[in-house]
N, C-alpha and C positions, 0 to 999 in steps of 0.2 A: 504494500500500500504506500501510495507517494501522499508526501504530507506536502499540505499544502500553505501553513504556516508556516515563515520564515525561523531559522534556526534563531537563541535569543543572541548566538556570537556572533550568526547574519548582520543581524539589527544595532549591535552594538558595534560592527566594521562599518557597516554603512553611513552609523550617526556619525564616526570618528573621523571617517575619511569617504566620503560619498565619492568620488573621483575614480576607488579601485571597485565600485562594483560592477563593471563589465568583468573584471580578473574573476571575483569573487566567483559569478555564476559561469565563466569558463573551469574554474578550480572543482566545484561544482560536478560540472559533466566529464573532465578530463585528468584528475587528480589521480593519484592511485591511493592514499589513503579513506578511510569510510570519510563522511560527507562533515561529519561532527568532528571528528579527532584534528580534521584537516582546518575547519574554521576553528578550531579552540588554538590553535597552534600560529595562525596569522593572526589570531587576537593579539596572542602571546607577546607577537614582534612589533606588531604594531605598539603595546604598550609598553615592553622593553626596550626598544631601540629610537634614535633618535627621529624627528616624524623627515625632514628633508630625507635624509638617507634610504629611510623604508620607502616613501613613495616615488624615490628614483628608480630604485632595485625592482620594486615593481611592476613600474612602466619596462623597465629592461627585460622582465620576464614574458610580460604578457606581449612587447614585439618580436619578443620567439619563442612562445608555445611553452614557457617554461612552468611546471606545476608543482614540481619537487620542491616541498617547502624547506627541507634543509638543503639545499643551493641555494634558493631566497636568501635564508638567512646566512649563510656563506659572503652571498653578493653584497647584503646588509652591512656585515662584520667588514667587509673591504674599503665601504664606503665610510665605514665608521672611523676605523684604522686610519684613511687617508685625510680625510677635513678635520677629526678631532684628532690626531696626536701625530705628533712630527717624529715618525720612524725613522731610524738611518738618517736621520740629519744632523748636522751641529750646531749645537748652540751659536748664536753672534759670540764673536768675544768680546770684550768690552768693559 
């Protein structure tokens, strides 16, 4: 039986970030996790990580097909790594 109420981590991605629900209802029909475990998990990121970062990585997924939420969050953590902390660089001196 298909439910036809929206899941409440549907509802609470949509209110957070209305912009990824084309990704959401592709993740949805294309995902490989069950439908729940896979929205409780892009809650997750969305709430954990910083909001610029996540809705880049996002867009980068959904212009290629990507559903695997831990590569998301992979892509997440790279983005995060790169604008908040200065890897491999040196201090000015001064």
């Amino acid at each position: 039986m298909k439910r036809s109420d929206p899941h409440i981590e549907e509802q609470a991605l949509v209110e957070a970030a209305p912009e990824i629900a084309p990704y959401i209802d592709a993740l949805k029909q294309k995902g490989r996790k069950t439908v729940t475990l896979a929205l409780r998990q892009l809650l997750r990121l969305l709430r954990e990580y910083p909001r610029e970062p996540f809705l880049a990585a996002v867009t980068e997924a959904a212009r290629y097909g990507l559903y695997d939420l831990d590569r998301l969050e992979r892509m997440i953590l790279r983005r995060v790594a790169r604008d908040y902390f200065l890897i491999g660089e040196k201090e000015p001196e001064g």
